[in-house]
RORO-842632 format. One record per residue: residue number from 1; x, y, z of N, C-alpha, C in turn. Coordinates in steps of 0.02 Angstrom, whole numbers, plus 50000, padded with zeros to 5 digits. Layout:
REM residues N
{pos=NUM, n_xx=X, n_yy=Y, n_zz=Z, ca_xx=X, ca_yy=Y, ca_zz=Z, c_xx=X, c_yy=Y, c_zz=Z} .
...
REM end
This chain:
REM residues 104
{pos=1, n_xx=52473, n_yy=45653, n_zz=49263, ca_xx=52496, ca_yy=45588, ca_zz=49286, c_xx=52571, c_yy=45583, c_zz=49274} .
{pos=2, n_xx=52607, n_yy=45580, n_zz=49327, ca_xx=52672, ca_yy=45546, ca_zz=49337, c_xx=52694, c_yy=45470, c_zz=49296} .
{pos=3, n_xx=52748, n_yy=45506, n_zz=49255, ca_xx=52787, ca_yy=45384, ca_zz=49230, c_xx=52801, c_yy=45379, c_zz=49301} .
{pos=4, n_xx=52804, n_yy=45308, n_zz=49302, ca_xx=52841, ca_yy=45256, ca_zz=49335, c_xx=52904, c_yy=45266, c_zz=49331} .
{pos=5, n_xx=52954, n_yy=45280, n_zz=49384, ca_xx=53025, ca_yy=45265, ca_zz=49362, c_xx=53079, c_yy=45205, c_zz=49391} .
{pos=6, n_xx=53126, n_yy=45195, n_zz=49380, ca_xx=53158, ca_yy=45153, ca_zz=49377, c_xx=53160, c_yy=45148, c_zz=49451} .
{pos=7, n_xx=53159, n_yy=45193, n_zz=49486, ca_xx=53182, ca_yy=45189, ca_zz=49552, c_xx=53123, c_yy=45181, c_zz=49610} .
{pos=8, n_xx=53040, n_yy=45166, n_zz=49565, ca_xx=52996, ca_yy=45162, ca_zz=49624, c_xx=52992, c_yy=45077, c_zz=49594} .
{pos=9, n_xx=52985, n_yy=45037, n_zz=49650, ca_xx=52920, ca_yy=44971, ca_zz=49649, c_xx=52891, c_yy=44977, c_zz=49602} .
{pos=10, n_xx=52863, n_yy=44920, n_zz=49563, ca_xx=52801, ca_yy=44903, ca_zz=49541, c_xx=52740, c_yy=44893, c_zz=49571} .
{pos=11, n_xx=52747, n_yy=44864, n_zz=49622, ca_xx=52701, ca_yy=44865, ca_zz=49672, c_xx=52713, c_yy=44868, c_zz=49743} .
{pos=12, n_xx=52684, n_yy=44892, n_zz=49783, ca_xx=52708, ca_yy=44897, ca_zz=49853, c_xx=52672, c_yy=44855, c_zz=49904} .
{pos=13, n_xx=52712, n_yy=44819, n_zz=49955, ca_xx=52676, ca_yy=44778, ca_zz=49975, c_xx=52646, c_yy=44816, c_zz=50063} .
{pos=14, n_xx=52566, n_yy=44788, n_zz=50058, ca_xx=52556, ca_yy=44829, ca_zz=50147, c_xx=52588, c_yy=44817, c_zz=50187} .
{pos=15, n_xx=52567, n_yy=44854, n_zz=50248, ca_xx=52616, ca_yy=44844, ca_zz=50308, c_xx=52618, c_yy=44744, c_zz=50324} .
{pos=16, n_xx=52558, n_yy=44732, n_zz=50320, ca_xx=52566, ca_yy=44661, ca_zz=50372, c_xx=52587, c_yy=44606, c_zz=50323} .
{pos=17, n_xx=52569, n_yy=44608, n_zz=50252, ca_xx=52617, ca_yy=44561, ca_zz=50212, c_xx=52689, c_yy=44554, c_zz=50219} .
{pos=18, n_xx=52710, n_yy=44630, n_zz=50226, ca_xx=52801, ca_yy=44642, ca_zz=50224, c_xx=52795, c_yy=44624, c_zz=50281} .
{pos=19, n_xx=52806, n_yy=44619, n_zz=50341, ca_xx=52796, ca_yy=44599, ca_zz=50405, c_xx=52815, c_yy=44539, c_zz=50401} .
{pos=20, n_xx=52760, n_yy=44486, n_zz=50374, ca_xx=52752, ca_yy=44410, ca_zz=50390, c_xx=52808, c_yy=44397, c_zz=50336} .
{pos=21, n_xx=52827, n_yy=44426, n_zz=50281, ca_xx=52882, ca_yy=44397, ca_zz=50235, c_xx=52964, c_yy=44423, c_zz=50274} .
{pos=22, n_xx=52962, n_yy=44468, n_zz=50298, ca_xx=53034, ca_yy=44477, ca_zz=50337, c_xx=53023, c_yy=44427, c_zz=50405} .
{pos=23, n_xx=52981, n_yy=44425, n_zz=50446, ca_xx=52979, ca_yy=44354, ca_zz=50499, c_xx=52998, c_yy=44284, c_zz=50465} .
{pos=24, n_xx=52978, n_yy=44275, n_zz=50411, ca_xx=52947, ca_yy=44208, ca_zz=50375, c_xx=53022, c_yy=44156, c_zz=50403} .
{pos=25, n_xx=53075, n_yy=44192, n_zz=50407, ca_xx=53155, ca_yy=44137, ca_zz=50415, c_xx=53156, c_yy=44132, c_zz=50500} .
{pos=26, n_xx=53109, n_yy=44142, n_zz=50530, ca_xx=53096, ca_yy=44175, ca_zz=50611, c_xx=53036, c_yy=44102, c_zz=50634} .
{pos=27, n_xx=53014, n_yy=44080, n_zz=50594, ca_xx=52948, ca_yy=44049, ca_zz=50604, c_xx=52954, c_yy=43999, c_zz=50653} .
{pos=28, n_xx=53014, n_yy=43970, n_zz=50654, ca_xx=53001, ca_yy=43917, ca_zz=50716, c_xx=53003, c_yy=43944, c_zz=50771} .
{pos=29, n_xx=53047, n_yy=43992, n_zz=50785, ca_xx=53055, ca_yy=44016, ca_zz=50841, c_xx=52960, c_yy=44042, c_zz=50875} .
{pos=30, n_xx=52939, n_yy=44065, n_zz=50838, ca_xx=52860, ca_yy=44084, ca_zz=50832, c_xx=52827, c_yy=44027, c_zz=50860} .
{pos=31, n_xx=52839, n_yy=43990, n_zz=50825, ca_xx=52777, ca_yy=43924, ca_zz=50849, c_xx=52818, c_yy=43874, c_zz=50922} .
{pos=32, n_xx=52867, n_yy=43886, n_zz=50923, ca_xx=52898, ca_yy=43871, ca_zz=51000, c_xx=52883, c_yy=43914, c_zz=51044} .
{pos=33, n_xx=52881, n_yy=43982, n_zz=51013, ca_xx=52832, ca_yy=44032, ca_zz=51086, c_xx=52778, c_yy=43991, c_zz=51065} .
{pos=34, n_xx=52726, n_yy=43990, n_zz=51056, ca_xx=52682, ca_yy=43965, ca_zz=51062, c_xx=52644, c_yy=43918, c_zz=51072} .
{pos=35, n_xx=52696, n_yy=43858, n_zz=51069, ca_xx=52684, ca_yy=43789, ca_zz=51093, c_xx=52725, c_yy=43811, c_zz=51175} .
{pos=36, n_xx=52763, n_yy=43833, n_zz=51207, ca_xx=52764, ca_yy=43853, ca_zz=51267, c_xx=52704, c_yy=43869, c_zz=51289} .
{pos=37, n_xx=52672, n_yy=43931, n_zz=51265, ca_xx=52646, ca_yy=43968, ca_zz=51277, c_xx=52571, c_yy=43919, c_zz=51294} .
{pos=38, n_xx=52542, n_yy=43880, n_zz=51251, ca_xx=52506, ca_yy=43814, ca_zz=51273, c_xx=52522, c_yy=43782, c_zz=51329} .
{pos=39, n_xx=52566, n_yy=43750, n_zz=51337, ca_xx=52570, ca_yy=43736, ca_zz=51368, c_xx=52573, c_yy=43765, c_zz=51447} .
{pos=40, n_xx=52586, n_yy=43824, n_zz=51472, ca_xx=52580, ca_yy=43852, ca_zz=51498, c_xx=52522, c_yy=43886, c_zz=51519} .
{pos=41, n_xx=52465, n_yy=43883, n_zz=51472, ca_xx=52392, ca_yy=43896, ca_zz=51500, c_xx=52377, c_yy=43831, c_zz=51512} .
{pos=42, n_xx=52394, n_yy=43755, n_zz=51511, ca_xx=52359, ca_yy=43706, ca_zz=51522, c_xx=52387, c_yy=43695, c_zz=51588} .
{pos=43, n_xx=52430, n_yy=43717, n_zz=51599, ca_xx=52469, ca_yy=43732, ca_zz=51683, c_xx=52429, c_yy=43773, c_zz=51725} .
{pos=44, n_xx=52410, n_yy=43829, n_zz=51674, ca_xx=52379, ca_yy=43871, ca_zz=51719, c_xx=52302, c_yy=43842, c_zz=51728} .
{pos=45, n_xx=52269, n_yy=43806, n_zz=51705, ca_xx=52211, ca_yy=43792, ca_zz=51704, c_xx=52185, c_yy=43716, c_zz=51749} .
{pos=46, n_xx=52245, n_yy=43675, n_zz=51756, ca_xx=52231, ca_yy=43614, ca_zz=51775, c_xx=52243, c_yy=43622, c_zz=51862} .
{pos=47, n_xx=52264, n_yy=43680, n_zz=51880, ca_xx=52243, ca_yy=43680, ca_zz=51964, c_xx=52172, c_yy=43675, c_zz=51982} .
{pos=48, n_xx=52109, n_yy=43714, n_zz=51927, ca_xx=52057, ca_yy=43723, ca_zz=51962, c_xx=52037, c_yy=43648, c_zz=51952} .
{pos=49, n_xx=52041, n_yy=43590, n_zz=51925, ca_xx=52025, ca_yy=43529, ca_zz=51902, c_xx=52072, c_yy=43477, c_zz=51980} .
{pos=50, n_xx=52120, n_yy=43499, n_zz=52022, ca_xx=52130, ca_yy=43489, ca_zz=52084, c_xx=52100, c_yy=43497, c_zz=52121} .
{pos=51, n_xx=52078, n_yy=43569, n_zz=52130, ca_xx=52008, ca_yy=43594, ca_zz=52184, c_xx=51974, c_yy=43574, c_zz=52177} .
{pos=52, n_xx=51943, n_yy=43541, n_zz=52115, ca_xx=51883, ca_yy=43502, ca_zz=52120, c_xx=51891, c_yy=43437, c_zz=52144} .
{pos=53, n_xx=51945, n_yy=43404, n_zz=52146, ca_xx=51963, ca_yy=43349, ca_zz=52145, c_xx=51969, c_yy=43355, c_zz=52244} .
{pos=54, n_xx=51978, n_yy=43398, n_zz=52263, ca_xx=52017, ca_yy=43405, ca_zz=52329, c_xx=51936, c_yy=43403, c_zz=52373} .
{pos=55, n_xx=51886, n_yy=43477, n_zz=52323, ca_xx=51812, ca_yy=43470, ca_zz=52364, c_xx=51806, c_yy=43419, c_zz=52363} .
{pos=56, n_xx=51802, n_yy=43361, n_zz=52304, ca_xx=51761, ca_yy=43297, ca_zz=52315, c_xx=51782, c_yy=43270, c_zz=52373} .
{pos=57, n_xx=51868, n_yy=43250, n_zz=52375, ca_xx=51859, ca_yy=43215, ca_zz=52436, c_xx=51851, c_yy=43229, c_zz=52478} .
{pos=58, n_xx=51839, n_yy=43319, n_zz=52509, ca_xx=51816, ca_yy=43334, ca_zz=52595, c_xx=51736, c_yy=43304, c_zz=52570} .
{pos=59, n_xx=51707, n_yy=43296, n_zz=52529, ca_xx=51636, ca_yy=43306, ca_zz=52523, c_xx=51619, c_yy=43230, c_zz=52540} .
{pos=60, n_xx=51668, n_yy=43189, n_zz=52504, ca_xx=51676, ca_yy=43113, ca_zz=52512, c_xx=51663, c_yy=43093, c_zz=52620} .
{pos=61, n_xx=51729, n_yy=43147, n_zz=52627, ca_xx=51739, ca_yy=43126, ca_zz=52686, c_xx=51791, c_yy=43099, c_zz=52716} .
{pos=62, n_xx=51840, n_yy=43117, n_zz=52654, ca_xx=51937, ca_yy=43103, ca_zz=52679, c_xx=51933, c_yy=43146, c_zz=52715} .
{pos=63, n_xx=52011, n_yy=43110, n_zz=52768, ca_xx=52019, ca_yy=43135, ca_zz=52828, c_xx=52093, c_yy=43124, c_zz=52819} .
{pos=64, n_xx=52114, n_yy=43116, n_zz=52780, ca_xx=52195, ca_yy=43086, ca_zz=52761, c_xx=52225, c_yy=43163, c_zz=52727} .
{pos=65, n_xx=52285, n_yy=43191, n_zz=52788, ca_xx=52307, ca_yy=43264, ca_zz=52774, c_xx=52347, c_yy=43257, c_zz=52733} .
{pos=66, n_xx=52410, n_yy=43199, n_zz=52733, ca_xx=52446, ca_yy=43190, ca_zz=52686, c_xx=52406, c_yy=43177, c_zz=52602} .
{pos=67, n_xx=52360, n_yy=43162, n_zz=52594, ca_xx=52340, ca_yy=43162, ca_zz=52543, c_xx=52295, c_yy=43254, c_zz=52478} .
{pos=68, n_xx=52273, n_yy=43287, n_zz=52541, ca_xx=52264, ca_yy=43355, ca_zz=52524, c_xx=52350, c_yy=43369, c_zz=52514} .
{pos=69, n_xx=52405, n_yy=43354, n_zz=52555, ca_xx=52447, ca_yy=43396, ca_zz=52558, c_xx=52493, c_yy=43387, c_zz=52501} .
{pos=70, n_xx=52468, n_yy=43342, n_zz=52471, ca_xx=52519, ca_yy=43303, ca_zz=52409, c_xx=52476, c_yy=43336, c_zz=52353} .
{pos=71, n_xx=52393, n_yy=43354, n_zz=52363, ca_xx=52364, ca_yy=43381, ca_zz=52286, c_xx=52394, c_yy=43443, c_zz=52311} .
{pos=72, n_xx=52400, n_yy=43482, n_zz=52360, ca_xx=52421, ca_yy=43581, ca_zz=52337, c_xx=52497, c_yy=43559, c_zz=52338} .
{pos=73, n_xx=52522, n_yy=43515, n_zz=52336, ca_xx=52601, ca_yy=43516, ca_zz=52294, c_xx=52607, c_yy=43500, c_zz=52213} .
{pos=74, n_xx=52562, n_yy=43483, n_zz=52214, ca_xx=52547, ca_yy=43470, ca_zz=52122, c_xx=52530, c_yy=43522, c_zz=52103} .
{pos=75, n_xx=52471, n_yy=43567, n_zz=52150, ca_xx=52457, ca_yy=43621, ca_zz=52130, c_xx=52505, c_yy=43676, c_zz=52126} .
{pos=76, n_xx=52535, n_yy=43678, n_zz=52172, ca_xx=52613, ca_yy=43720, ca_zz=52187, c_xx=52665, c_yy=43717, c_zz=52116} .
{pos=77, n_xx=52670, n_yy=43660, n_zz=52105, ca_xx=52723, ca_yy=43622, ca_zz=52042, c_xx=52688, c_yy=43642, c_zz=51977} .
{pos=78, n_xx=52594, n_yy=43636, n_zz=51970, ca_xx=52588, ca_yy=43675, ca_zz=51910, c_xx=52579, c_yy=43742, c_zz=51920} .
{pos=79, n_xx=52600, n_yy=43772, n_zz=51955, ca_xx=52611, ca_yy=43852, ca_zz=51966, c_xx=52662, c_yy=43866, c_zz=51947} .
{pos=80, n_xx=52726, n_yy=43841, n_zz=51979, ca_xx=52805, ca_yy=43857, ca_zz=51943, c_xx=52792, c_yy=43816, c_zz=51854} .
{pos=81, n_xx=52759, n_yy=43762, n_zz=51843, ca_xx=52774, ca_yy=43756, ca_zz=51803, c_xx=52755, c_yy=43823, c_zz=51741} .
{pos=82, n_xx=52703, n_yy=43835, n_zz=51729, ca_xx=52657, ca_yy=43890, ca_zz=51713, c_xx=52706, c_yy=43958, c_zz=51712} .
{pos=83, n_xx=52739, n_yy=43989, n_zz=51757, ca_xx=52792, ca_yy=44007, ca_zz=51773, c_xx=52849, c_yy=44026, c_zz=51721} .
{pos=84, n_xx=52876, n_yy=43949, n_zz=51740, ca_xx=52932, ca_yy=43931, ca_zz=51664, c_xx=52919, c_yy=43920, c_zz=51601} .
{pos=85, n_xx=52861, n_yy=43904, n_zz=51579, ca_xx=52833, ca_yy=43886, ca_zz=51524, c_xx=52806, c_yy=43971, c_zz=51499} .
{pos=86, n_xx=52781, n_yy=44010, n_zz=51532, ca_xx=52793, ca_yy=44076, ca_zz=51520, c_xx=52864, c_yy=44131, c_zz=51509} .
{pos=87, n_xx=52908, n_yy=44111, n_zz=51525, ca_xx=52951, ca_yy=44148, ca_zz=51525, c_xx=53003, c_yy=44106, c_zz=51480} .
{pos=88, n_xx=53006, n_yy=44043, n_zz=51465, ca_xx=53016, ca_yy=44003, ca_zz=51391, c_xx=52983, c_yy=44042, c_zz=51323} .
{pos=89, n_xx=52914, n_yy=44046, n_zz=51325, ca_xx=52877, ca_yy=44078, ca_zz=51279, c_xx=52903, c_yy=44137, c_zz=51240} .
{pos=90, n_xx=52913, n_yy=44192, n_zz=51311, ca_xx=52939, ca_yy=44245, ca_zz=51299, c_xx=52993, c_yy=44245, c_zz=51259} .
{pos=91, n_xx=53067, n_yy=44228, n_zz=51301, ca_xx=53103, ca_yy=44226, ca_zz=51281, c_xx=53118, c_yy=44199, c_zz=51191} .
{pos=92, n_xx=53072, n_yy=44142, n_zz=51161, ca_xx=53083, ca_yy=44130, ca_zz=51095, c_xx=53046, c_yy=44181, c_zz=51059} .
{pos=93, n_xx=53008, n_yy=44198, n_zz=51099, ca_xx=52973, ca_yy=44246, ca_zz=51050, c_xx=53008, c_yy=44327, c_zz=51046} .
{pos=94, n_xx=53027, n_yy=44354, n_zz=51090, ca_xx=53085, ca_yy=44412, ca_zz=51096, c_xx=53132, c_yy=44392, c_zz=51057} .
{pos=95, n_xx=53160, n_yy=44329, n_zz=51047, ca_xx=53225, ca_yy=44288, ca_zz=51021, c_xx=53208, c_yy=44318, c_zz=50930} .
{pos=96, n_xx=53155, n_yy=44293, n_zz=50912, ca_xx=53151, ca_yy=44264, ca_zz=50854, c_xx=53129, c_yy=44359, c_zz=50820} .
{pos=97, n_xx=53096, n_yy=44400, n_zz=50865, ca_xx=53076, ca_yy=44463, ca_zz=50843, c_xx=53148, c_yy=44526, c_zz=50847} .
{pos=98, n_xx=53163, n_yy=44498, n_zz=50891, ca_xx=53228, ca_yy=44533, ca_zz=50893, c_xx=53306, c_yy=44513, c_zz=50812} .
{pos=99, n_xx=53285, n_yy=44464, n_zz=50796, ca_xx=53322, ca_yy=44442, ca_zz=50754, c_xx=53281, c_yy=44468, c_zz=50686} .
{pos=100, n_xx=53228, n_yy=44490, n_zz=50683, ca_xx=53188, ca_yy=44507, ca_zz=50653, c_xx=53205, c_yy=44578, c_zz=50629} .
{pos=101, n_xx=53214, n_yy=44584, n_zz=50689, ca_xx=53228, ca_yy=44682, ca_zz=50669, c_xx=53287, c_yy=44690, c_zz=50646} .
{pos=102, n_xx=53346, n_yy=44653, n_zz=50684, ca_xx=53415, ca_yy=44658, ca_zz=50683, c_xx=53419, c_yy=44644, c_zz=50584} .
{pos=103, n_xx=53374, n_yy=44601, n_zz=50560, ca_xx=53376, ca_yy=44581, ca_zz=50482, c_xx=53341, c_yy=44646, c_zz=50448} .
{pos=104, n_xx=53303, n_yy=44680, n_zz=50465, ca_xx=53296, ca_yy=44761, ca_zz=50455, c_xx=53305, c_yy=44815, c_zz=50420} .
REM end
């Protein structure tokens, strides 16, 4: 058995503890990707809740085009939104990992 010397650790920490403790000054940037990133699946999810909205009324029996033509522009608008709210995400999260490494 080998001493301990001055020059090793006492203890060594695993990969994913050291990880989350060098991010830890990074953290908001983290949870702003990710509150984008929410928001951006609720973009992506609330078109099919239009289509349903759009069957009812052919099923109803609207006949009013301007009114379909105004829900696939909402639908259109949460598409770009979804979009930007994705590439927001990214960006804080590249932001905050990149500053991560650069601290390294």
């Amino acid at each position: 058995m080998s001493k301990q010397t001055e020059s090793q650790p006492a203890t060594r920490m695993s990969s994913l503890p050291w990880l989350l403790h060098q991010a830890k000054n990074h953290r908001d940037g983290y949870l702003q990707s990710v509150a984008f990133a929410a928001c951006g699946v609720v973009c992506q999810i609330a078109p099919y809740f239009v289509v349903a909205d759009i069957l009812r009324r052919l099923v109803a029996g609207e006949r009013d085009l301007g009114v379909y033509l105004r829900l696939c522009a909402v639908m259109a608008g949460l598409w770009v939104l979804r979009v930007v709210f994705h590439a927001i995400s990214t960006a804080c999260s590249h932001k905050a990992t990149f500053a991560v490494l650069g601290e390294i």
